[in-house]
C-alpha positions as CSV (number, residue, x, y, z in Angstrom):
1,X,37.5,-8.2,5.5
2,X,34.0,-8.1,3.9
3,X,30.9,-9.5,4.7
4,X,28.7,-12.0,2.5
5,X,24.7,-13.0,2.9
6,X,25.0,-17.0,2.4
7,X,22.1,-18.3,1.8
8,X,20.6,-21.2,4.4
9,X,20.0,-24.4,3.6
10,X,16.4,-24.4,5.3
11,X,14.5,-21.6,6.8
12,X,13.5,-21.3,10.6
13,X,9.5,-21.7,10.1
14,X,9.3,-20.4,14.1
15,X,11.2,-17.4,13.1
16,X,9.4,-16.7,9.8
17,X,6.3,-16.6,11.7
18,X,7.8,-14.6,14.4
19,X,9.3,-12.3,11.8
20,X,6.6,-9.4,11.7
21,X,6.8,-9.6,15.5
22,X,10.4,-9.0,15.9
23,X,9.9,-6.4,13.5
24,X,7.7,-4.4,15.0
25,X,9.4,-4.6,18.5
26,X,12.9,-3.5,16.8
27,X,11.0,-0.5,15.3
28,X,9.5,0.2,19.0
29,X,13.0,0.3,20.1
30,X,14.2,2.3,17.8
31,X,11.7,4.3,17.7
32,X,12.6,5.2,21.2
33,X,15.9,5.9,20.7
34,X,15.0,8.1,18.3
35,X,12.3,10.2,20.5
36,X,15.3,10.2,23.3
37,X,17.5,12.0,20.9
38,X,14.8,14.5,19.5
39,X,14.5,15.2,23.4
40,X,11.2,14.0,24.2
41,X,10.3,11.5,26.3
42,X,9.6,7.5,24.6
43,X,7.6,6.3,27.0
44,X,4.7,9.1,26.5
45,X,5.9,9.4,22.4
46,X,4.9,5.8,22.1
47,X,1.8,5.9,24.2
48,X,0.4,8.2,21.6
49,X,1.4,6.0,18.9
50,X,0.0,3.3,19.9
51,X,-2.2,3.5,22.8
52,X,-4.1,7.0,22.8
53,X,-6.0,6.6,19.1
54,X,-7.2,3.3,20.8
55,X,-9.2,4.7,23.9
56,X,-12.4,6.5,22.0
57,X,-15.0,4.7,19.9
58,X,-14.5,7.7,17.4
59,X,-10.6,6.9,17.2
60,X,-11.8,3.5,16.1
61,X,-13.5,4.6,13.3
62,X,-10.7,6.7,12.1
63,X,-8.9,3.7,12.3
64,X,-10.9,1.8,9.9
65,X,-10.9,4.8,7.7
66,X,-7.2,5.1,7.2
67,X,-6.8,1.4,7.3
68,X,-9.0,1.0,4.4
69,X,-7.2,2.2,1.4
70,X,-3.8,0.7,3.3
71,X,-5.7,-3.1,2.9
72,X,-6.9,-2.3,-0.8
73,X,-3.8,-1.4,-1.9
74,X,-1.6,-3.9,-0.1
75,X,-3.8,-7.1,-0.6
76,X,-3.5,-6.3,-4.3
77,X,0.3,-5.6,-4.4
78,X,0.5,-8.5,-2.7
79,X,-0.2,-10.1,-5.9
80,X,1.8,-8.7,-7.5
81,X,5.1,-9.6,-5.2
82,X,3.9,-13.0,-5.4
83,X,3.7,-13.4,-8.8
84,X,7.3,-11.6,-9.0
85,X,6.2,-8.2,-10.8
86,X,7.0,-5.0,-8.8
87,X,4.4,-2.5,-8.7
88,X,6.0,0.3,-6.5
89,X,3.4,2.3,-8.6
90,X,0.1,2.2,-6.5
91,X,0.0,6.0,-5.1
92,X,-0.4,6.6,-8.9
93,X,-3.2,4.2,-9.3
94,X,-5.1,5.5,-6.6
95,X,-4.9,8.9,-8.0
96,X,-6.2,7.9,-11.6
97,X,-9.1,6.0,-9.7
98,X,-10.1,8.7,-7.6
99,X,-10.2,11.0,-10.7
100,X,-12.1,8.1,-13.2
101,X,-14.1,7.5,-10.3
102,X,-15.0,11.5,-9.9
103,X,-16.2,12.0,-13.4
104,X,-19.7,11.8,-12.8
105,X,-20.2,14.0,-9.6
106,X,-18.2,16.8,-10.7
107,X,-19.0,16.4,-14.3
108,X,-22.5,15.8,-14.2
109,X,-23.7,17.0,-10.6
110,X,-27.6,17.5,-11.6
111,X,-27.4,13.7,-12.3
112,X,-28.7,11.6,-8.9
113,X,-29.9,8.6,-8.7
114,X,-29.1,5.1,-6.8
115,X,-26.9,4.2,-9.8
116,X,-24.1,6.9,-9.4
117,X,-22.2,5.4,-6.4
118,X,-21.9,1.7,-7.9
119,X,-20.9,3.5,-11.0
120,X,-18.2,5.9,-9.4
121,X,-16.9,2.9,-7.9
122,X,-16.8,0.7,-10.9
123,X,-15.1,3.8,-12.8
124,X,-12.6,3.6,-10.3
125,X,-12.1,0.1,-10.8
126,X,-11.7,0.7,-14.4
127,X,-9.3,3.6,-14.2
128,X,-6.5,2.2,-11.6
129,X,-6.4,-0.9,-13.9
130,X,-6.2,0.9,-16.4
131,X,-3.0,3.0,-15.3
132,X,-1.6,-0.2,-14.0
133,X,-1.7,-1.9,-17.6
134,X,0.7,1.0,-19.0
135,X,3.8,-0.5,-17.0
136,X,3.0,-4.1,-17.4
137,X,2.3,-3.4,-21.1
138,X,5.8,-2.1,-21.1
139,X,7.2,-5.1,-19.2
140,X,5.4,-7.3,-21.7
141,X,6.3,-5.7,-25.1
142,X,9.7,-3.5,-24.2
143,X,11.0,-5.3,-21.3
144,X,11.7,-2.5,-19.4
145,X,11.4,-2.1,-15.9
146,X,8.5,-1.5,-13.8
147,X,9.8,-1.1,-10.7
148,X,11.2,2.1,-12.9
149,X,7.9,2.8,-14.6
150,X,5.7,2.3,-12.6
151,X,7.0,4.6,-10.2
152,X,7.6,7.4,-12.3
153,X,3.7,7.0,-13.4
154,X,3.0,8.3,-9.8
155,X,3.9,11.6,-10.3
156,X,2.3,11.6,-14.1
157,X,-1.2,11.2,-11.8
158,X,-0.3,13.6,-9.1
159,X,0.5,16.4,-11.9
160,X,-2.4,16.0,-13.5
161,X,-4.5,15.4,-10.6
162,X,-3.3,19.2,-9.6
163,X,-3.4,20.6,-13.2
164,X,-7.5,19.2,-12.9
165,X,-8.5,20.8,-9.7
166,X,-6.6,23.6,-10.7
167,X,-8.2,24.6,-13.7
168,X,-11.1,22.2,-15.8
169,X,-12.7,20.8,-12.3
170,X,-12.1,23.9,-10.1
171,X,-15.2,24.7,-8.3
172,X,-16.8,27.8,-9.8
173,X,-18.7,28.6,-6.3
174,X,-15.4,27.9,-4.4
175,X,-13.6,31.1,-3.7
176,X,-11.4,30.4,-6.2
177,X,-9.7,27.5,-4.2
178,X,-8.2,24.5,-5.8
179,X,-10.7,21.6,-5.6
180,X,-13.8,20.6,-7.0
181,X,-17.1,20.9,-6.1
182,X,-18.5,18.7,-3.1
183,X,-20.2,15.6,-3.9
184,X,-23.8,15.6,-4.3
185,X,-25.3,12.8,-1.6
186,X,-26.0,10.7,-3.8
187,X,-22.3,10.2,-4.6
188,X,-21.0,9.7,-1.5
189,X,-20.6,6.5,0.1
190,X,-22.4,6.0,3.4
191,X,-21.3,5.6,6.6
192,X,-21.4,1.8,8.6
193,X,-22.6,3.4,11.6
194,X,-22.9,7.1,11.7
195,X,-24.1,7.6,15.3
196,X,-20.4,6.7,16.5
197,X,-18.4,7.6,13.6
198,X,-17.5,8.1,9.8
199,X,-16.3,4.7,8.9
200,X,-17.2,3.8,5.9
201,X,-18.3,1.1,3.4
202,X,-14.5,1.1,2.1
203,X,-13.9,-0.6,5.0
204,X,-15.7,-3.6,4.1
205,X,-14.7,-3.4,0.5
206,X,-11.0,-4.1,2.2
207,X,-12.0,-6.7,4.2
208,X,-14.1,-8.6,1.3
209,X,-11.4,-7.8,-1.5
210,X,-8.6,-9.2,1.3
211,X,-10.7,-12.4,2.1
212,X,-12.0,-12.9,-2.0
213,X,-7.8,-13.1,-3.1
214,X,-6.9,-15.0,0.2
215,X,-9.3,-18.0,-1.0
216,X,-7.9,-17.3,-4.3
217,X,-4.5,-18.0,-3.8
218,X,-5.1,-20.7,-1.4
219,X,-7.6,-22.4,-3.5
220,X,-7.7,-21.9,-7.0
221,X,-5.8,-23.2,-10.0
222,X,-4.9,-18.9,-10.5
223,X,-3.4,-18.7,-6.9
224,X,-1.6,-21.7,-7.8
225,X,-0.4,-20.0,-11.0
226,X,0.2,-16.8,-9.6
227,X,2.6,-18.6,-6.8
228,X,4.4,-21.2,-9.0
229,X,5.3,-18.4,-11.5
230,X,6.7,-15.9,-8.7
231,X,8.8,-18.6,-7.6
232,X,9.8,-20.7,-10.1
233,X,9.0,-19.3,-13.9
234,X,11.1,-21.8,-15.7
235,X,8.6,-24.7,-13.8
236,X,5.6,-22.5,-15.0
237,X,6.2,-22.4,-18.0
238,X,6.6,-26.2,-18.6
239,X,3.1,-26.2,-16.5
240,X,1.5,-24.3,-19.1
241,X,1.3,-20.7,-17.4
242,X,2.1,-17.8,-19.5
243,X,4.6,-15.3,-17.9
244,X,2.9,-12.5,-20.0
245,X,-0.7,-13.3,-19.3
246,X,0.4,-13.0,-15.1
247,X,2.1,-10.0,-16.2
248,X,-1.2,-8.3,-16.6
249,X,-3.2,-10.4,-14.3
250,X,-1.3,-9.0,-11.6
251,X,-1.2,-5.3,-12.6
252,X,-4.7,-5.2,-13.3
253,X,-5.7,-6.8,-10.3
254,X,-3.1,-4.4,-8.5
255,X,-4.0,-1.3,-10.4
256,X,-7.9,-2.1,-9.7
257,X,-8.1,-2.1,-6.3
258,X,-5.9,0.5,-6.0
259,X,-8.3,2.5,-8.2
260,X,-11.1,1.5,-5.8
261,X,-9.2,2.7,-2.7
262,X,-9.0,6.0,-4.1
263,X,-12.5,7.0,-5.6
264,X,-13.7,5.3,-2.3
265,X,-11.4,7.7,-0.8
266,X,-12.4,10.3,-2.6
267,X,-16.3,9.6,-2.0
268,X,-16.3,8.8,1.7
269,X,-13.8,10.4,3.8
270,X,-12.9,13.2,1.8
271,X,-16.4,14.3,-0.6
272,X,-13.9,16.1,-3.2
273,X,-11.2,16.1,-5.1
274,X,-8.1,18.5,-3.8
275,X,-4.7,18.6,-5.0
276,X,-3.2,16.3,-2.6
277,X,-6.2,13.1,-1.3
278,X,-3.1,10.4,0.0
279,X,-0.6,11.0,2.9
280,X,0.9,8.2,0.7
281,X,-1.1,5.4,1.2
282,X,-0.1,3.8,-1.7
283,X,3.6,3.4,-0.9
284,X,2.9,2.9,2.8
285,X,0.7,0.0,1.7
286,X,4.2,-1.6,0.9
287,X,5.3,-1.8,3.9
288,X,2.1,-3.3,4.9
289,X,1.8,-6.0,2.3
290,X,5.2,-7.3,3.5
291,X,4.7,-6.8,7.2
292,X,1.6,-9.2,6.5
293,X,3.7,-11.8,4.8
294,X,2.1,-11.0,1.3
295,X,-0.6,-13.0,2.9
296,X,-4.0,-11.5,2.5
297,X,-5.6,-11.9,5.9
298,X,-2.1,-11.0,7.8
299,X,-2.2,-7.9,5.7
300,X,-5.5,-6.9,7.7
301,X,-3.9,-6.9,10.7
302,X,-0.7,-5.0,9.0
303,X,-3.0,-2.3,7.3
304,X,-4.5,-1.5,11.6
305,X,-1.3,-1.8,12.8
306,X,0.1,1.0,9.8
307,X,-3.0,3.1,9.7
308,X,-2.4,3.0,14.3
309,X,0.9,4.8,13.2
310,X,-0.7,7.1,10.7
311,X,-3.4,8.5,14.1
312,X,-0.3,7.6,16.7
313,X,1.8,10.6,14.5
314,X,-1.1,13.1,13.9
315,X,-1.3,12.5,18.3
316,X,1.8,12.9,18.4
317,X,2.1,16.0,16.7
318,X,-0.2,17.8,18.3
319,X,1.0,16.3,21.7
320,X,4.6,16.4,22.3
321,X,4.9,18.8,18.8
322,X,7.2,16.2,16.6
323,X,7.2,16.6,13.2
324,X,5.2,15.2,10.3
325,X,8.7,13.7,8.8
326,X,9.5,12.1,12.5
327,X,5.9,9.7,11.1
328,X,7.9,9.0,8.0
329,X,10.5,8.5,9.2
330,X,9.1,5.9,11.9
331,X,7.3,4.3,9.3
332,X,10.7,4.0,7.0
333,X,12.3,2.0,10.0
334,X,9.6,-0.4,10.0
335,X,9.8,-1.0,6.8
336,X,13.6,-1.9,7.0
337,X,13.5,-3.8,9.9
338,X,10.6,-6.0,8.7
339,X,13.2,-6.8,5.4
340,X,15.9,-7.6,7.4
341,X,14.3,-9.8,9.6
342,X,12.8,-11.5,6.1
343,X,16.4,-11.0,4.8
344,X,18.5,-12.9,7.7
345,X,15.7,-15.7,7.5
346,X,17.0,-16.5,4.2
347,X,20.4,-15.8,4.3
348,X,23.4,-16.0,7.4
349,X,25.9,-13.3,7.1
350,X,29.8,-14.7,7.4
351,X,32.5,-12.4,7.8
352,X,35.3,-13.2,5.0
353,X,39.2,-12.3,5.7
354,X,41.0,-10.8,2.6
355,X,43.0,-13.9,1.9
356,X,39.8,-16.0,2.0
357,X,38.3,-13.3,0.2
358,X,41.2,-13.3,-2.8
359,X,41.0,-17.1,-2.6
360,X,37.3,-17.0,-3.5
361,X,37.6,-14.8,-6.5
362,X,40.5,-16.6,-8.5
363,X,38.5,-19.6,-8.0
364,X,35.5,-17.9,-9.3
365,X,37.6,-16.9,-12.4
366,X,39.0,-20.1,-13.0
């Protein structure tokens, strides 16, 4: 006996819709089972996940900070899933942008002026492309894979992230601690509305950068190229689209916003650089680029929903005293259970005897 994934001849549209939804209810249910068996009550685990970070104005704007970087990253991953190049790379991206992006603050504090911040910012830019060009380069020229590459240039970033505040950009006036020095006003980017909160203007950056590629790929001749080569590259080709040029579209675009989650990061909610500036945003904005269907405005509502489990486990935490890795862990389920769903939308599973099953192969060798 063994089981096969046969592919359908047409896809449910009701249940590809419905898909994030059944996703996110098997990961509640789950989730549950797995509170029960770490001993603590579900009901009251879940009502901090979810419900608790919602009842506060404050716990609003902590919401819009952590889903900031979440929408950056994912809306330009989402690009690159699209187009059929795998970026698993853009926790290193963010890193590099957030450091680019920090050059002149901590470099060159006595410098303040108006110009700093858009600066920072376009540094940022510039630098998370820039580390995103070295896989697709690789892609292009080696053919090697950047699923692979990109991936292990995460922890390239994160090593020399910590070798910099460790030793060129440690603070001199900071007890000898491992981070830079804070970030002259002027450098920091401002708060939307600091009677209430500390959102900040990365939040709209998300929203703007998630509504700019939305009417890109929905109408412009690039979303149509970027769609027609991620699905069919042999029909792409005969339309004229080169496989190479999307190669680095996507990575750049990717790599870019990436950058610009981190310096705005970097600038806004944090005002330094320290060894460690992501809980992992950039592979958590995985998750949320496919729980939002890879589309641009469903991966809004994705990057809340995450960035609710990201305040729901620090709540959590300090509530019914679960661990950090029971928030990964809850966040890996959902995750799996949104590719399944995806997964059995496209394919039936059929349970093959082992006669069947030996009957199949020798007329595959025929």
């Amino acid at each position: 006996m063994r089981i096969e994934l046969v592919k359908r001849p047409e896809r449910s549209k009701l249940f590809a819709a419905l898909s994030p939804l059944i996703a996110l209810g098997l990961t509640l249910i789950a989730g549950a089972i797995m509170f029960s068996l770490l001993g603590k009550d579900p009901v009251e685990a879940l009502y901090y996940y979810f419900i608790d970070p919602l009842r506060e104005v404050w716990s609003l704007h902590e919401l819009a900070v952590k889903a900031a970087p979440l929408i950056l990253i994912a809306v330009g991953l989402s690009i690159c899933y699209l187009s059929n190049n795998w970026n698993i790379g853009a926790e290193g991206q963010f890193v590099i942008g957030a450091i680019t992006g920090s050059i002149l603050p901590v470099m060159f504090p006595d410098f303040q002026s108006w110009i700093v911040l858009p600066l920072m910012l376009l540094m940022g830019i510039a630098g998370g492309a820039a580390y995103g060009a070295i896989p697709a380069y690789l892609k292009v020229r080696f053919n090697t894979n950047e699923i692979l590459t990109s991936l292990m240039l995460v922890y390239v970033a994160q090593l020399f992230l910590d070798w910099m505040v460790r030793g060129p950009w440690r603070n001199p006036a900071g007890m000898n601690f491992p981070e830079t020095r804070t970030f002259s006003p002027s450098a920091v980017l401002p708060e939307i509305w600091s009677a209430s909160g500390r959102a900040n203007w990365g939040f709209v950056f998300a929203i703007v950068a998630a509504i700019a590629l939305w009417f890109m790929l929905s109408r412009t001749l690039k979303g149509f190229e970027v769609l027609v080569l991620g699905q069919s590259p042999r029909a792409g080709r005969f339309a004229g689209f080169s496989q190479s040029k999307m190669v680095f579209f996507a990575f750049l675009v990717s790599g870019g916003l990436a950058g610009l989650a981190g310096i705005s990061e970097v600038s806004g909610a944090i005002g330094q650089l320290r060894p460690t500036i992501s809980p992992g945003y950039g592979f958590a904005a995985i998750i949320v680029a496919f729980l939002g269907r890879l589309n641009p405005l469903g991966i809004i509502a994705a990057g809340l929903v995450l960035a609710l489990s990201y305040l729901g486990g620090e709540a959590a935490q300090i509530s019914i005293g679960v661990s950090d890795k029971v928030v990964r862990a809850f966040q890996g389920m959902l995750l799996f259970f949104v590719l399944a769903c995806d997964t059995l939308i496209l394919y039936r599973i059929r349970f093959v005897g082992a006669s069947a099953a030996k009957t199949v192969e020798a007329t595959q060798n025929v």
